[in-house]
PDB file with SEQRES, HELIX, SHEET and CRYST1 records, atoms N, CA, C and O in Angstrom:
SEQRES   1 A   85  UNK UNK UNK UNK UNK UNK UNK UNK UNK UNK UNK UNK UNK          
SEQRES   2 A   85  UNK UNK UNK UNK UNK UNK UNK UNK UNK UNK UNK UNK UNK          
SEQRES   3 A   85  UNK UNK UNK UNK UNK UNK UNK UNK UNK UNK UNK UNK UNK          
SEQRES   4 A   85  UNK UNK UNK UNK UNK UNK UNK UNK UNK UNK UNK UNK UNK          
SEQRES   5 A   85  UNK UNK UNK UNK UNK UNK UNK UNK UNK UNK UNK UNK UNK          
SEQRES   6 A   85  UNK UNK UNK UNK UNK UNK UNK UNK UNK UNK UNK UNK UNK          
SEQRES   7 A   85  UNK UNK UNK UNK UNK UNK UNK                                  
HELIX    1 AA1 UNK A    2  UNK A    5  1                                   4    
HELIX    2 AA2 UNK A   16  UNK A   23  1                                   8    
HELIX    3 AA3 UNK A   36  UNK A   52  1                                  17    
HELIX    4 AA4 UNK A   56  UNK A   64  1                                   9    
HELIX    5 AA5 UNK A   66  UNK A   68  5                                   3    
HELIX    6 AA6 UNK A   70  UNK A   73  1                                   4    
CRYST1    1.000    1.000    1.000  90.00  90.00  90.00 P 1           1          
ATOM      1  N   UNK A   1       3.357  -4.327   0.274  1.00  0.00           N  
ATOM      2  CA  UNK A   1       3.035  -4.411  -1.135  1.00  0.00           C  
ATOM      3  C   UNK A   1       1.591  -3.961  -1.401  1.00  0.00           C  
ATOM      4  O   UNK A   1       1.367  -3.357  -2.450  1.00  0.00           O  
ATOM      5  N   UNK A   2       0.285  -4.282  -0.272  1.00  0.00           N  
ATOM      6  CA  UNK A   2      -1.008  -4.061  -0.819  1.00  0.00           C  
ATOM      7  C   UNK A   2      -0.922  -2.365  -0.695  1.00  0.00           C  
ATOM      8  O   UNK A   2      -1.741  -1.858  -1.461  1.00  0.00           O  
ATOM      9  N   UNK A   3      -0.115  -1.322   0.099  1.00  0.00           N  
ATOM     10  CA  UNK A   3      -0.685  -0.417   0.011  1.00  0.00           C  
ATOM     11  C   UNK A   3      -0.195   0.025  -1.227  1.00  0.00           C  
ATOM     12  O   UNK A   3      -0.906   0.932  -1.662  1.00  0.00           O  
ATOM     13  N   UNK A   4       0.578  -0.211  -1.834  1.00  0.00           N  
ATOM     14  CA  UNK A   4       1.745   0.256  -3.036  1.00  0.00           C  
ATOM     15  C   UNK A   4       0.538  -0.232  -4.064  1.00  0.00           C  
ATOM     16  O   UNK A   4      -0.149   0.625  -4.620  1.00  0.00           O  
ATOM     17  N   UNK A   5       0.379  -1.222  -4.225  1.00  0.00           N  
ATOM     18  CA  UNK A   5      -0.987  -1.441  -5.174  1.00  0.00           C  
ATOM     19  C   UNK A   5      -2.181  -0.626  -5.293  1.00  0.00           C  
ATOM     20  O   UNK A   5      -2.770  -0.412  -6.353  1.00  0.00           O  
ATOM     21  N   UNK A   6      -2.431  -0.288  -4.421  1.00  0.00           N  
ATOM     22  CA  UNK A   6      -3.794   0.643  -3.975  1.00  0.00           C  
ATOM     23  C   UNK A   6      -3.055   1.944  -4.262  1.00  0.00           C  
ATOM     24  O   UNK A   6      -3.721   2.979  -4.312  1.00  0.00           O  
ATOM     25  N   UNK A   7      -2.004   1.978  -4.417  1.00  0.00           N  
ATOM     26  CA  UNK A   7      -1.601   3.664  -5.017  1.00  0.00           C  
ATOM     27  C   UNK A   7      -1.851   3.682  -6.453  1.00  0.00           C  
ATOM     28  O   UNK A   7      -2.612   4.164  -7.292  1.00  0.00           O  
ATOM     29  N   UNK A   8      -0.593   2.739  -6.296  1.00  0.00           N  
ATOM     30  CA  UNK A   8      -0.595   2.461  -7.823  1.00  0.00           C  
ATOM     31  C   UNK A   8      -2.248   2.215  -9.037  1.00  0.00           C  
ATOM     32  O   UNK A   8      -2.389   2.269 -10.258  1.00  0.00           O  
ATOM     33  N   UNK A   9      -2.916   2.028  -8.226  1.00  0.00           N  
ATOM     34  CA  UNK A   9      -3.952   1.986  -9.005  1.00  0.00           C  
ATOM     35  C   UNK A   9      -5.062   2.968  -8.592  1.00  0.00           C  
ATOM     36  O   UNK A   9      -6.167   2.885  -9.127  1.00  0.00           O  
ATOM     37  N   UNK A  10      -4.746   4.082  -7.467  1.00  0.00           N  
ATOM     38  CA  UNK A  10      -5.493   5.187  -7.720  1.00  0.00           C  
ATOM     39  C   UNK A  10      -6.513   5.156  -6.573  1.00  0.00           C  
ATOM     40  O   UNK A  10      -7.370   6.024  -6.408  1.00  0.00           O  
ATOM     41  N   UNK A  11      -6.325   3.983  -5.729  1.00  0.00           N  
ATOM     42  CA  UNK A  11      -7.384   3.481  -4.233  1.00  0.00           C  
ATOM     43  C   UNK A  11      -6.798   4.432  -3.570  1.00  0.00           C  
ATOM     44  O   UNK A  11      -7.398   5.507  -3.609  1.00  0.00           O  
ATOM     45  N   UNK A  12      -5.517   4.397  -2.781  1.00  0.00           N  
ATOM     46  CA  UNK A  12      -4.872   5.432  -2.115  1.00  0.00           C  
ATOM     47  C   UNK A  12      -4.184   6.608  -2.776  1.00  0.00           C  
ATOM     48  O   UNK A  12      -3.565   6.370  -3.813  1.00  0.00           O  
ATOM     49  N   UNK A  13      -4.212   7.853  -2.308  1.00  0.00           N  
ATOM     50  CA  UNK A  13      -3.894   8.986  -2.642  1.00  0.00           C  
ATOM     51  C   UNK A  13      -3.133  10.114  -1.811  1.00  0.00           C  
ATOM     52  O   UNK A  13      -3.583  11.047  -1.147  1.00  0.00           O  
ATOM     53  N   UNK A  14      -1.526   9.618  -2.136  1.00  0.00           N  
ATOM     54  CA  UNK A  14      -0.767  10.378  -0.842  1.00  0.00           C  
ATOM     55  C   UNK A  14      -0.380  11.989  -1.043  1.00  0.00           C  
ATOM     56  O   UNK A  14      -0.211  12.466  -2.165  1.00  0.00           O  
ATOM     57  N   UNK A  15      -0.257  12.782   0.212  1.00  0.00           N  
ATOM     58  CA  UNK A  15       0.239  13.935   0.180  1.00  0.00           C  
ATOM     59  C   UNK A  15       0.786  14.233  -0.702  1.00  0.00           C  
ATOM     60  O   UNK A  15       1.466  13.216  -0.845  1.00  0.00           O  
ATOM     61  N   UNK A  16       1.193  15.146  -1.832  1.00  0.00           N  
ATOM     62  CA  UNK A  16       2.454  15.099  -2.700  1.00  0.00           C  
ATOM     63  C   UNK A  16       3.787  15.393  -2.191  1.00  0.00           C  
ATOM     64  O   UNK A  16       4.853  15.149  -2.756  1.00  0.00           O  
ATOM     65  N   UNK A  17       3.577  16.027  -0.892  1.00  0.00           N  
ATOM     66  CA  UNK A  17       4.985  16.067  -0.096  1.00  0.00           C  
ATOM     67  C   UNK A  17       5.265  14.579   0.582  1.00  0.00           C  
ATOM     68  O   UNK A  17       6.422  14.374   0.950  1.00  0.00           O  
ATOM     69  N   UNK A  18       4.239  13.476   0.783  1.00  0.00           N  
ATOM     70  CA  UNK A  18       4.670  12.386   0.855  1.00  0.00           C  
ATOM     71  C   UNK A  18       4.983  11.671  -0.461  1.00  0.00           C  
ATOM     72  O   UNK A  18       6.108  11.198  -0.622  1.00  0.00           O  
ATOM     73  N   UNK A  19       3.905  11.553  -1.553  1.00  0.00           N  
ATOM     74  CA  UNK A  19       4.630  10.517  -2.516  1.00  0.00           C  
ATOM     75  C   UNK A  19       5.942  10.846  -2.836  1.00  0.00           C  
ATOM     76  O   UNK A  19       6.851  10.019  -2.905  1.00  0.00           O  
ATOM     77  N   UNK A  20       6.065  12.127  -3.048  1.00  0.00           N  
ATOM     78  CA  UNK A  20       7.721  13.114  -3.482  1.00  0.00           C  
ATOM     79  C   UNK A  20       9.029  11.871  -2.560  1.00  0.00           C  
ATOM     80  O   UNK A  20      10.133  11.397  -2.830  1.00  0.00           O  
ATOM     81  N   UNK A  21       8.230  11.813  -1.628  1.00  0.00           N  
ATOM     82  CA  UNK A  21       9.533  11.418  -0.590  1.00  0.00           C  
ATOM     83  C   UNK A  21       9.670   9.799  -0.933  1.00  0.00           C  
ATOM     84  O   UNK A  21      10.817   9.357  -0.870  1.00  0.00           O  
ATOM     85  N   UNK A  22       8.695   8.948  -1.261  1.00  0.00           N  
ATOM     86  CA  UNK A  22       8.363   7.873  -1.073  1.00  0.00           C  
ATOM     87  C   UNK A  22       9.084   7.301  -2.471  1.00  0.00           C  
ATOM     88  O   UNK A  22       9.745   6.269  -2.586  1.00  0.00           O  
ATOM     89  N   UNK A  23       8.680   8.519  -3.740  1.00  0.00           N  
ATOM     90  CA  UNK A  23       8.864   8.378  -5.086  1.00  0.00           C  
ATOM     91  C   UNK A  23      10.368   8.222  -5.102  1.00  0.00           C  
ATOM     92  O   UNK A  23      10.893   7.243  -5.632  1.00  0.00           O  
ATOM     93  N   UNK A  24      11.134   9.284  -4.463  1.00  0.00           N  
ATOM     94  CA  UNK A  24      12.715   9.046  -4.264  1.00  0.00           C  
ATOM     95  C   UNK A  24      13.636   8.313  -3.681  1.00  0.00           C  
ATOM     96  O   UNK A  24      14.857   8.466  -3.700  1.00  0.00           O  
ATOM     97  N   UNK A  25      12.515   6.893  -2.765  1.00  0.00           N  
ATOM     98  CA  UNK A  25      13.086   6.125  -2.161  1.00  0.00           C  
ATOM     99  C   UNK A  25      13.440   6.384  -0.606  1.00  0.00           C  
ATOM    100  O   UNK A  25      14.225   5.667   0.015  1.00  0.00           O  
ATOM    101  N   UNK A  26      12.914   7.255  -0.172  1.00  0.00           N  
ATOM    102  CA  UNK A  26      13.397   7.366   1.013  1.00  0.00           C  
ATOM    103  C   UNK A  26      12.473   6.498   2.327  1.00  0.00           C  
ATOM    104  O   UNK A  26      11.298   6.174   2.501  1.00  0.00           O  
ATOM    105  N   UNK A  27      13.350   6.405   2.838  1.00  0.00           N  
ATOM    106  CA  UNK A  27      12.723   5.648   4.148  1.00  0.00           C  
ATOM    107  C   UNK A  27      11.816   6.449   4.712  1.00  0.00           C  
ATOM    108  O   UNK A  27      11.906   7.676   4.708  1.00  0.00           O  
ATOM    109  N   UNK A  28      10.766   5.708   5.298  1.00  0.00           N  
ATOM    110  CA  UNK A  28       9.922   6.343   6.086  1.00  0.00           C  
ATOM    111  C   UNK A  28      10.042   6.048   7.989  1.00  0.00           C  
ATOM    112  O   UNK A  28      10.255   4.985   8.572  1.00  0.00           O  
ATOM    113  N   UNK A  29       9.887   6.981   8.376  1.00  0.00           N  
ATOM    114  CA  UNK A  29      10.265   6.370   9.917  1.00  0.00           C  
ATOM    115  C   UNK A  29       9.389   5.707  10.680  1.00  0.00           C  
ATOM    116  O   UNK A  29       8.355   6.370  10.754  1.00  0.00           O  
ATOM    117  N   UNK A  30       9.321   4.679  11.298  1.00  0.00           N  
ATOM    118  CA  UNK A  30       8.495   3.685  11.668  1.00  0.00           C  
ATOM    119  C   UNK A  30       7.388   4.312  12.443  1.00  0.00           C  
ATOM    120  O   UNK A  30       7.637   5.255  13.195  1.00  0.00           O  
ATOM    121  N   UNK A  31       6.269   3.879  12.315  1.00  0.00           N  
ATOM    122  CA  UNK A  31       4.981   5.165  12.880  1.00  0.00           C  
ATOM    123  C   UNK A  31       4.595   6.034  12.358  1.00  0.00           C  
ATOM    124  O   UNK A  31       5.355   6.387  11.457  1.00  0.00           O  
ATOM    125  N   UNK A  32       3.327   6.898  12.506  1.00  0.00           N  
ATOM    126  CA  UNK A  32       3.421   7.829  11.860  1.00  0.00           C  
ATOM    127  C   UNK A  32       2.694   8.172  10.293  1.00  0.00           C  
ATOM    128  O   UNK A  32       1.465   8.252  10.311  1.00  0.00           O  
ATOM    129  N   UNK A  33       3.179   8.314   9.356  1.00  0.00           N  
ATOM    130  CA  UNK A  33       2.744   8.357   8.266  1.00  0.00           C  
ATOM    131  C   UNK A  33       2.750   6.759   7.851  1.00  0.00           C  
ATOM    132  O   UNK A  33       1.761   6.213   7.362  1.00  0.00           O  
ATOM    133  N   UNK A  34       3.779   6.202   8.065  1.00  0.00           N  
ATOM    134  CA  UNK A  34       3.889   4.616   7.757  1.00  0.00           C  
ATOM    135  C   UNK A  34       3.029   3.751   8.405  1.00  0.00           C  
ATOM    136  O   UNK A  34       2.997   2.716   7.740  1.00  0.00           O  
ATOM    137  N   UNK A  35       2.052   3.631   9.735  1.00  0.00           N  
ATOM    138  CA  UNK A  35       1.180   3.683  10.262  1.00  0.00           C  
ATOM    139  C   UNK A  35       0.033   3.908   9.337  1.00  0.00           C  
ATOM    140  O   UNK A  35      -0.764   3.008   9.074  1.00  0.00           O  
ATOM    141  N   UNK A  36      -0.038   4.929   8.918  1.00  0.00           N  
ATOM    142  CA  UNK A  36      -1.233   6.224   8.510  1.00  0.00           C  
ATOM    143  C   UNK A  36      -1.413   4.999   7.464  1.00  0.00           C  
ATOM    144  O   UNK A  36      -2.321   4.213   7.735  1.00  0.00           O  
ATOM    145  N   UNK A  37      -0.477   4.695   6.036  1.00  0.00           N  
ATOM    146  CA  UNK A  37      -0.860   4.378   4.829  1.00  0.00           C  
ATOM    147  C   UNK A  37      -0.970   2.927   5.374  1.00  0.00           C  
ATOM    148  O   UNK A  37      -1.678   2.260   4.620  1.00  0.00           O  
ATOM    149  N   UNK A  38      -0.360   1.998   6.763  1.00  0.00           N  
ATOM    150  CA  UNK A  38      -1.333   0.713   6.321  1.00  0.00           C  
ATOM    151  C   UNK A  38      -2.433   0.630   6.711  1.00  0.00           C  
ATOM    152  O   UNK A  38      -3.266  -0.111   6.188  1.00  0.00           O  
ATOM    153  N   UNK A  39      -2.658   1.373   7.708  1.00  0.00           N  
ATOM    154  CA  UNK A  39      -4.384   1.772   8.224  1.00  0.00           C  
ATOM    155  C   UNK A  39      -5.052   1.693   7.538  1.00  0.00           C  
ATOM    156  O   UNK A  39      -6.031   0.954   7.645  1.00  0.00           O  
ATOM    157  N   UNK A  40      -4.776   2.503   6.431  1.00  0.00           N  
ATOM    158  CA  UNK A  40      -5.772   3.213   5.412  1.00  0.00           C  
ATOM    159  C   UNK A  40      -5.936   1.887   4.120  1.00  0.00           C  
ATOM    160  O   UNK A  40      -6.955   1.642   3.473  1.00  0.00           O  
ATOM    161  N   UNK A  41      -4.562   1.170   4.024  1.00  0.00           N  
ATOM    162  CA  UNK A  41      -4.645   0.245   3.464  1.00  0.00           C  
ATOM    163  C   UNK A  41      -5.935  -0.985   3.591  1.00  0.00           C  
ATOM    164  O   UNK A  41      -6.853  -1.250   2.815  1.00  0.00           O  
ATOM    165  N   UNK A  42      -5.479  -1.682   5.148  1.00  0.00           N  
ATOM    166  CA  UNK A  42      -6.557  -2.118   5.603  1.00  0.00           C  
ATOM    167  C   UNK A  42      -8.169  -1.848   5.889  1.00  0.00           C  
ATOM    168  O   UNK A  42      -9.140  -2.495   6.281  1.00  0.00           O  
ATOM    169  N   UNK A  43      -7.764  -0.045   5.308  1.00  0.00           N  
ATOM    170  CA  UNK A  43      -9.342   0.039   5.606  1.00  0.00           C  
ATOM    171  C   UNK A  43      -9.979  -0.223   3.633  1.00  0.00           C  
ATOM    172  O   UNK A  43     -11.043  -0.474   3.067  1.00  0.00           O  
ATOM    173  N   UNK A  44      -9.213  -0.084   3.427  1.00  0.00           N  
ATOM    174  CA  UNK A  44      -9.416   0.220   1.783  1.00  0.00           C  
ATOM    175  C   UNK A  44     -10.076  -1.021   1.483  1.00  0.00           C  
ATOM    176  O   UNK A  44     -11.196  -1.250   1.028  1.00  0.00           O  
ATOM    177  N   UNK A  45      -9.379  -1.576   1.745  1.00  0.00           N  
ATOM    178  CA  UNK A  45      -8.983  -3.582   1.302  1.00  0.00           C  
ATOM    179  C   UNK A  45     -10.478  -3.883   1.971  1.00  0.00           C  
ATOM    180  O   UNK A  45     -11.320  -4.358   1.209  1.00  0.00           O  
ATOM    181  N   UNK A  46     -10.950  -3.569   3.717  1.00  0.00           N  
ATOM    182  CA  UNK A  46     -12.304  -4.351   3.847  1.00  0.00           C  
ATOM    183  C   UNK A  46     -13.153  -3.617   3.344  1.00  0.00           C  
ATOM    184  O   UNK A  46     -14.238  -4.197   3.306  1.00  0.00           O  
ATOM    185  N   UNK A  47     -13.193  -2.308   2.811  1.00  0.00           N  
ATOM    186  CA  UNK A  47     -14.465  -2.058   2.166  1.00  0.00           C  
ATOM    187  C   UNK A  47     -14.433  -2.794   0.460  1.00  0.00           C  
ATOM    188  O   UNK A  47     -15.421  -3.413   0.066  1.00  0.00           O  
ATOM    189  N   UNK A  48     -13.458  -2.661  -0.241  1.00  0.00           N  
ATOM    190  CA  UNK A  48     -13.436  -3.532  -1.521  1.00  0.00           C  
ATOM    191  C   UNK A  48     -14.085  -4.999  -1.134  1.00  0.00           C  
ATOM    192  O   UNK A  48     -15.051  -5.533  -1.678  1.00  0.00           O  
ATOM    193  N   UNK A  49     -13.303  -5.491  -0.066  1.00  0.00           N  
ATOM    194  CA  UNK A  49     -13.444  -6.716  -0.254  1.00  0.00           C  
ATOM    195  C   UNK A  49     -15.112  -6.957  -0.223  1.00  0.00           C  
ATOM    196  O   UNK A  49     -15.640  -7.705  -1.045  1.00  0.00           O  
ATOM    197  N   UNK A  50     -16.010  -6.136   0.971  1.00  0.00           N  
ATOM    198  CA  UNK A  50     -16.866  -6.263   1.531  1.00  0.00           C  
ATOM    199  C   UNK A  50     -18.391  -5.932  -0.147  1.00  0.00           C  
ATOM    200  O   UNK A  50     -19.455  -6.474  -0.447  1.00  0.00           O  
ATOM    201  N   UNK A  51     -17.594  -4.837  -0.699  1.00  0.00           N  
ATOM    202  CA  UNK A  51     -18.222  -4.883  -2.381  1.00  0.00           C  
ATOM    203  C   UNK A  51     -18.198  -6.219  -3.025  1.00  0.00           C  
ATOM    204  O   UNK A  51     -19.227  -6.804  -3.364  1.00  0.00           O  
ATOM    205  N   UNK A  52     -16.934  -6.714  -3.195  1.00  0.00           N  
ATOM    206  CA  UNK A  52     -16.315  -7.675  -4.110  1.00  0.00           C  
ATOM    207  C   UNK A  52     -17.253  -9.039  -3.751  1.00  0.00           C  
ATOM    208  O   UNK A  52     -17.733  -9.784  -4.606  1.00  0.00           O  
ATOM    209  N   UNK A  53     -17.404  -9.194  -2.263  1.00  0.00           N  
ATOM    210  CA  UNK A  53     -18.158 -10.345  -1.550  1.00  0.00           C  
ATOM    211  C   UNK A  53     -17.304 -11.383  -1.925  1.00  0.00           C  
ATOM    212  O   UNK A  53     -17.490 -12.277  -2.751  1.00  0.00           O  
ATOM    213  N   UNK A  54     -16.238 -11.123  -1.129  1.00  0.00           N  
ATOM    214  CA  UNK A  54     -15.045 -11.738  -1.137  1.00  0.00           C  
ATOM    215  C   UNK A  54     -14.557 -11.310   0.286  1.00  0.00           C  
ATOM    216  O   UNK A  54     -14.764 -10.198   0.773  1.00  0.00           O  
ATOM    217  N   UNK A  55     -13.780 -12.493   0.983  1.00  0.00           N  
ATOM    218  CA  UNK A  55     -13.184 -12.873   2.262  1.00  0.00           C  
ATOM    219  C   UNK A  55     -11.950 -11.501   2.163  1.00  0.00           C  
ATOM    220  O   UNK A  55     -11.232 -11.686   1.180  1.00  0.00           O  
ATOM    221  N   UNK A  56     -11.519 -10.050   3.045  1.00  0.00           N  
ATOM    222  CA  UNK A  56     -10.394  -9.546   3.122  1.00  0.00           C  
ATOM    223  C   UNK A  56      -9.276 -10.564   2.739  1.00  0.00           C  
ATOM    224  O   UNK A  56      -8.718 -10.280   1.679  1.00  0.00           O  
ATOM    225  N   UNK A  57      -8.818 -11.706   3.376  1.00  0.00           N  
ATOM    226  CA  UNK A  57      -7.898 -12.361   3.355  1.00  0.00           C  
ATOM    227  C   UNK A  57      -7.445 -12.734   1.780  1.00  0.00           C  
ATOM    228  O   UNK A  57      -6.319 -12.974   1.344  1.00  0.00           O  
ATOM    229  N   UNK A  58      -9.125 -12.681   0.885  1.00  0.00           N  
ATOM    230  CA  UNK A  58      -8.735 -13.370  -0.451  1.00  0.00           C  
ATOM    231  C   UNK A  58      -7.667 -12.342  -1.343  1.00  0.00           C  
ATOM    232  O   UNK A  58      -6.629 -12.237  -1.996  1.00  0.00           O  
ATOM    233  N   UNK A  59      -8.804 -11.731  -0.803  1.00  0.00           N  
ATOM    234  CA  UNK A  59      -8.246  -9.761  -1.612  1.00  0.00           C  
ATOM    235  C   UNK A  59      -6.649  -9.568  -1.481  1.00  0.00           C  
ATOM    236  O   UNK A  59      -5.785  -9.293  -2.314  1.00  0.00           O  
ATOM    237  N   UNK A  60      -6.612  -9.807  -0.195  1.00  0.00           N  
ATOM    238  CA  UNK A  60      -5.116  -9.364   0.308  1.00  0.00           C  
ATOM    239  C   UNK A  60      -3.958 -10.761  -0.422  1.00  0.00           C  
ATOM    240  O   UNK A  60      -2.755 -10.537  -0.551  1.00  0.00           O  
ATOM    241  N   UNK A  61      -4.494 -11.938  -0.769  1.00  0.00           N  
ATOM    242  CA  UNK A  61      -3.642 -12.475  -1.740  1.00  0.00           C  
ATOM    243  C   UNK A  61      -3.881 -12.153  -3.201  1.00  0.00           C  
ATOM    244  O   UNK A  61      -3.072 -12.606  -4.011  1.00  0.00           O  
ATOM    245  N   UNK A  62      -4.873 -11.443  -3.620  1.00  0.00           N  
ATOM    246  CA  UNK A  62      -4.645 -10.728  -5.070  1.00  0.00           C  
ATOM    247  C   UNK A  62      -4.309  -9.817  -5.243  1.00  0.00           C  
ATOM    248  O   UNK A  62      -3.867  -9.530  -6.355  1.00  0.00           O  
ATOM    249  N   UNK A  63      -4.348  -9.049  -4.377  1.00  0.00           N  
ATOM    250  CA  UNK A  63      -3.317  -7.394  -4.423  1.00  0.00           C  
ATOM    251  C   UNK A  63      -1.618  -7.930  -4.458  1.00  0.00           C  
ATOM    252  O   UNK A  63      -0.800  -7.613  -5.322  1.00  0.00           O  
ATOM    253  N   UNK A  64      -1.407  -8.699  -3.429  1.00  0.00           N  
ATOM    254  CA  UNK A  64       0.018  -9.061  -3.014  1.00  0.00           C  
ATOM    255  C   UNK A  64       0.137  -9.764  -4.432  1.00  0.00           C  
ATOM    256  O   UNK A  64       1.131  -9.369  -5.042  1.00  0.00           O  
ATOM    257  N   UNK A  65      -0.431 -10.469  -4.941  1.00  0.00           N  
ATOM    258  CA  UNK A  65      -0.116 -11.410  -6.292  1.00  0.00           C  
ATOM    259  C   UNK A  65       0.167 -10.542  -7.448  1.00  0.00           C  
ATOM    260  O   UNK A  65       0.901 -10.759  -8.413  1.00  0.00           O  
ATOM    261  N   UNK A  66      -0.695  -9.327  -7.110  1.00  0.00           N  
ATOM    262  CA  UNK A  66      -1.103  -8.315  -8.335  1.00  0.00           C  
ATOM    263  C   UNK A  66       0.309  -7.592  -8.530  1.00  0.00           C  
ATOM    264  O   UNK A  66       0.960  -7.339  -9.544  1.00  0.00           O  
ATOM    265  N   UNK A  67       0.543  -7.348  -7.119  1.00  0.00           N  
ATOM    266  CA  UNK A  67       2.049  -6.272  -7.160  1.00  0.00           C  
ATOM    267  C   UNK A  67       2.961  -6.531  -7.592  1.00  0.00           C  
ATOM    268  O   UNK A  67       3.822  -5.675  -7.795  1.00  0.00           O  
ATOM    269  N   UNK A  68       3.218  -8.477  -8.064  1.00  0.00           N  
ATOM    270  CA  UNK A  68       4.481  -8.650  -8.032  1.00  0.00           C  
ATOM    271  C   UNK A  68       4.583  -8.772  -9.608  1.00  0.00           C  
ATOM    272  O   UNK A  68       5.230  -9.735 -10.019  1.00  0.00           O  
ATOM    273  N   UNK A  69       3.945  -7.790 -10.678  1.00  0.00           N  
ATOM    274  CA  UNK A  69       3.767  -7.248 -12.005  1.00  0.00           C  
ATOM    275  C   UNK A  69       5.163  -6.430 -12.049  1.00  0.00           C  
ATOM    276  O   UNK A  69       6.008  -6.023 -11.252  1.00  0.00           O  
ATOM    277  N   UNK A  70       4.936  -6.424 -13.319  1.00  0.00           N  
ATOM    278  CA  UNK A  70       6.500  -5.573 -13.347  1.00  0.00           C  
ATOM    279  C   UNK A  70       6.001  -3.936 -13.410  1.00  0.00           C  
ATOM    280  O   UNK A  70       6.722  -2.987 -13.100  1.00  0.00           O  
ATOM    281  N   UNK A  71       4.705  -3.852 -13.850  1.00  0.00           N  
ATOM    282  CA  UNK A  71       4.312  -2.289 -13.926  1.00  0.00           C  
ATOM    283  C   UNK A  71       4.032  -2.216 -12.753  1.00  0.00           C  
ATOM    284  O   UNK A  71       3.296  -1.242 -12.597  1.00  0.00           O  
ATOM    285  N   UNK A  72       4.243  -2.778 -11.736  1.00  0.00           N  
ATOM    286  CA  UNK A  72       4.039  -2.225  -9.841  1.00  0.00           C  
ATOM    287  C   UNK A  72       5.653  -2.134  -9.755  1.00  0.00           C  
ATOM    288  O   UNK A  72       6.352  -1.182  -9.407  1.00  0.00           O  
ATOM    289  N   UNK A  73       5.932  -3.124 -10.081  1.00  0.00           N  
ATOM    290  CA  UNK A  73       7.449  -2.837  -9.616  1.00  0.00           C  
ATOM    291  C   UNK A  73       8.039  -1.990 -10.226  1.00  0.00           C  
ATOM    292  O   UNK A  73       8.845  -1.486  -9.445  1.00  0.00           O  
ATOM    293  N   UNK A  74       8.111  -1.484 -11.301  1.00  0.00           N  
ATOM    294  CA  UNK A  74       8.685  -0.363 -11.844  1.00  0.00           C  
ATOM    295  C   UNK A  74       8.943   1.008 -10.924  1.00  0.00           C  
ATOM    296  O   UNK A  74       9.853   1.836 -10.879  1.00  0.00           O  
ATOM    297  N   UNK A  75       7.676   0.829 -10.213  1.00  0.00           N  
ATOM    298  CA  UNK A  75       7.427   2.037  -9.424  1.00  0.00           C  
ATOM    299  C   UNK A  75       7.975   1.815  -8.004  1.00  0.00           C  
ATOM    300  O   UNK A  75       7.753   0.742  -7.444  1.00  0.00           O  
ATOM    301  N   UNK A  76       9.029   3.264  -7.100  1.00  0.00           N  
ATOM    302  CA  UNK A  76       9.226   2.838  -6.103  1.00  0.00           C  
ATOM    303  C   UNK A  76       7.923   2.551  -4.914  1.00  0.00           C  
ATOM    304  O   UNK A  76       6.754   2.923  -5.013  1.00  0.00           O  
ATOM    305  N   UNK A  77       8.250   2.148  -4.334  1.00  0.00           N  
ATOM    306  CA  UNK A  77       6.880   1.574  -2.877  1.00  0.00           C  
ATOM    307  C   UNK A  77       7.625   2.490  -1.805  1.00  0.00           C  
ATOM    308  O   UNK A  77       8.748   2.992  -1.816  1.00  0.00           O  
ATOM    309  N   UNK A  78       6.411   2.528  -0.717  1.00  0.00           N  
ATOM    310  CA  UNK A  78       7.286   2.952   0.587  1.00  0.00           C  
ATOM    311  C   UNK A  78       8.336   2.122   1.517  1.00  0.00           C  
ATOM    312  O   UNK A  78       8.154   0.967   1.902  1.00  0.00           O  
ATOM    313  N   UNK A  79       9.038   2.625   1.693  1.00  0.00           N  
ATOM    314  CA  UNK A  79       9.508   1.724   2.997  1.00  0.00           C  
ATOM    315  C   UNK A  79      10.074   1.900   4.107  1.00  0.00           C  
ATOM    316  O   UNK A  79      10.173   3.107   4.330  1.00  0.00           O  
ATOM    317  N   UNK A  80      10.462   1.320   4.853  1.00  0.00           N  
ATOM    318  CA  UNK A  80      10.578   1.535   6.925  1.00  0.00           C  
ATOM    319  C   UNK A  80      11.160   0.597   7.260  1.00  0.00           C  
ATOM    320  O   UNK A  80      10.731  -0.540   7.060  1.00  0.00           O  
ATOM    321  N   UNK A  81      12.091   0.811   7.752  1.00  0.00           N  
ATOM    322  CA  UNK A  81      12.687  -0.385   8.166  1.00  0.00           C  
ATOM    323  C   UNK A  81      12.091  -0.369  10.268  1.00  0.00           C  
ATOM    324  O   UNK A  81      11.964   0.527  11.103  1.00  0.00           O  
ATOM    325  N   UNK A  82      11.939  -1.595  10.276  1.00  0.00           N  
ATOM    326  CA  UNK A  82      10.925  -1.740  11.740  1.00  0.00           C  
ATOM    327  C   UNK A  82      10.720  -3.454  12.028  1.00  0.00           C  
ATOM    328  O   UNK A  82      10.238  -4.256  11.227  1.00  0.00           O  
ATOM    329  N   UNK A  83      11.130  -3.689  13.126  1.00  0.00           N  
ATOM    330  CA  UNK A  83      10.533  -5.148  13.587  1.00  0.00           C  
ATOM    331  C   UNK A  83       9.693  -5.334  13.690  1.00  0.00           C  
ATOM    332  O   UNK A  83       9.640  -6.556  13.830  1.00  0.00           O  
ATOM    333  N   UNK A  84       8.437  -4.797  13.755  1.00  0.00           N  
ATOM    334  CA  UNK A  84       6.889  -5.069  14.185  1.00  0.00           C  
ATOM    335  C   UNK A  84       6.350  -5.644  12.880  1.00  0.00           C  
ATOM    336  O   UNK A  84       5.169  -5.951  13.044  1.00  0.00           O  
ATOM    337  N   UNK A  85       6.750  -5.886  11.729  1.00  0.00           N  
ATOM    338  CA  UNK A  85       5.913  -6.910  10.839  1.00  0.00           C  
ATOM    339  C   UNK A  85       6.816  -7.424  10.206  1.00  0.00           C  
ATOM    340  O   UNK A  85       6.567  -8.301   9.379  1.00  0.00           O  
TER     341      UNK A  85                                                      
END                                                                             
């Protein structure tokens, strides 16, 4: 959900041959680009947080709180299906 927020609001900025894919719902395959955007997520999140002077952990329950808006949800998110989280 936090990286879908950070799109959605213009923090992250994907390939257009990725959002294209992401926008239509398609799965992403575990690794890889899906990897790539929570990396980037997590890196996003400690530099905000580290501005904000606020704990990562806090951040990461107001993004997750933030997403569950109906103007986040409107929009598709990525997804992967994968056991590792």
């Amino acid at each position: 959900m936090v990286p879908h927020v950070l799109r959605v609001d213009g923090v992250l900025v994907y390939h257009a041959e990725l959002a294209a894919r992401i926008d239509r719902g398609e799965l992403l395959e575990p690794g890889g680009e899906e990897r790539e955007i929570r990396a980037c997520a997590v890196h996003a999140c400690e530099l905000i947080a580290e501005r904000m002077s606020v704990p990562p952990r806090v951040l990461d329950t107001w993004l997750w709180n933030r997403g569950q808006e109906s103007r986040y949800k409107a929009i598709p998110r990525h997804r992967c299906r994968t056991v590792y989280y």
